[in-house]
C-alpha positions as CSV (number, residue, x, y, z in Angstrom):
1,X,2.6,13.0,-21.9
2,X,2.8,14.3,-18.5
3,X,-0.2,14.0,-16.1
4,X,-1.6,16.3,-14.2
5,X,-0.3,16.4,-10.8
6,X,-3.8,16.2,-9.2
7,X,-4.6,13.3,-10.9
8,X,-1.2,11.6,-9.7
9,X,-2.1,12.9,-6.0
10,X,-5.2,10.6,-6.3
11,X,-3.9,7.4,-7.6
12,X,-1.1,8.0,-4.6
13,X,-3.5,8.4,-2.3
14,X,-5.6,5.3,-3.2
15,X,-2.6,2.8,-3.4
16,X,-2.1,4.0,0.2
17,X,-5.7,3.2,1.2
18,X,-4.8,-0.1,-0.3
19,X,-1.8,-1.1,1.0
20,X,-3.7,-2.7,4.5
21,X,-4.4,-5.2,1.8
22,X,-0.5,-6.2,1.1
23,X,-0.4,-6.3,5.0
24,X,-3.3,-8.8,5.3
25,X,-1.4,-11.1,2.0
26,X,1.7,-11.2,4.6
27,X,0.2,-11.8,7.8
28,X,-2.3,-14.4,5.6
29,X,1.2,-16.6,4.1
30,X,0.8,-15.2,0.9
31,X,-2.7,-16.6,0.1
32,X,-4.3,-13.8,-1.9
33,X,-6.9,-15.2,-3.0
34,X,-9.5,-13.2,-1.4
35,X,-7.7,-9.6,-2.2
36,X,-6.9,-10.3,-6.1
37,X,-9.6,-7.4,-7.0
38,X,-7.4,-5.2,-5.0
39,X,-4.1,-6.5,-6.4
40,X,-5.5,-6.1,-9.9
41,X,-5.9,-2.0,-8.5
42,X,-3.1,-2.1,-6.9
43,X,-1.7,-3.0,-10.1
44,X,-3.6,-1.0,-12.4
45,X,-3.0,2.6,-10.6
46,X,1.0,2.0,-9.9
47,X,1.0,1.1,-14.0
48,X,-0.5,4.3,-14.6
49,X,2.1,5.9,-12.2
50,X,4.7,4.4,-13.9
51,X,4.3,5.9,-17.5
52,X,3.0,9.1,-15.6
53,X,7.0,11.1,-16.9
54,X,8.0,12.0,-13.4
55,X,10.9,10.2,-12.6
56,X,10.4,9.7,-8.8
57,X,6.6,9.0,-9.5
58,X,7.5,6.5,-12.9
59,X,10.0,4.8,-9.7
60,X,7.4,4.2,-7.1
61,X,5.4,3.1,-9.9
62,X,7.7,0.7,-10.8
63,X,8.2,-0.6,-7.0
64,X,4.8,-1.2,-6.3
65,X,4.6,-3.1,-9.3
66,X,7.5,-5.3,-8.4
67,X,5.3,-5.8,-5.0
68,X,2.0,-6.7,-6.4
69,X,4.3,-8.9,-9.0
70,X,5.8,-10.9,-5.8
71,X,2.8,-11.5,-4.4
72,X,1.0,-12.9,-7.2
73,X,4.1,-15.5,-7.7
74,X,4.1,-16.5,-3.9
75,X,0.3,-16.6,-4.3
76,X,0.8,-19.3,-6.9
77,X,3.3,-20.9,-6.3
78,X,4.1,-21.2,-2.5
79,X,6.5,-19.0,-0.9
80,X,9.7,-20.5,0.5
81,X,12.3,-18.5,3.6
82,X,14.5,-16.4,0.9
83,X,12.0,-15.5,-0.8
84,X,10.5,-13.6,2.4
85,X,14.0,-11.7,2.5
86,X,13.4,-10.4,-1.2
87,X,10.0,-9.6,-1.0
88,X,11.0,-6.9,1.8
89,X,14.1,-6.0,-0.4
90,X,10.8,-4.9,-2.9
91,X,8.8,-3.0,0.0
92,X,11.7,-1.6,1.7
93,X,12.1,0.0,-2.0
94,X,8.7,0.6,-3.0
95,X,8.7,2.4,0.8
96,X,11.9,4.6,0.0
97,X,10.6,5.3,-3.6
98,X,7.3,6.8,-1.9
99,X,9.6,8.8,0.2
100,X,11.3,10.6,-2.6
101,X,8.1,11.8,-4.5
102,X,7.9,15.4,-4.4
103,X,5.7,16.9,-1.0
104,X,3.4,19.8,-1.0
105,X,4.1,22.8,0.9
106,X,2.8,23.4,4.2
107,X,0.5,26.3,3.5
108,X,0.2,28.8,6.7
């Protein structure tokens, strides 16, 4: 089932009012604690994005998820040097992924 593209625009939009919060994790040495309510949304919304059936949307779904996933690990179970390099492998590609989801049109 397709979602509406409205209601895609809005779970977008509120993963990007989030994503301060994945800043903060970083700059914090992947103690996330305090933020897990956001993570859980974080979550939640790019799951939903994922089985939306837009291919683009479904990928940036999927990145974020890989994101949120990372985090949680680190979170738990210490993060060491490579594991720095491939969580931003996972936002480098949750970063491209937003780029390819389809723009509105400038409306003169």
């Amino acid at each position: 089932m397709l979602m509406e593209m409205n209601k895609i625009e809005k779970r977008i939009d509120r993963i990007g009012d989030l994503t301060p919060v994945i800043e903060r994790v970083c700059e914090n040495g992947f103690k996330a604690n305090d933020y897990m309510v956001e993570l859980n949304e974080i979550q939640r919304l790019a799951t939903e994005l994922k089985k939306s059936g837009y291919r683009n949307v479904g990928q940036f779904g999927v990145k974020m998820l890989d994101v949120v996933k990372l985090i949680k690990k680190y979170n738990e179970k210490g993060v060491r040097q490579r594991d720095i390099l491939k969580f931003k492998d996972a936002v480098d590609k949750s970063v491209r992924a937003f780029e390819r989801l389809p723009r509105e049109e400038v409306r003169e």
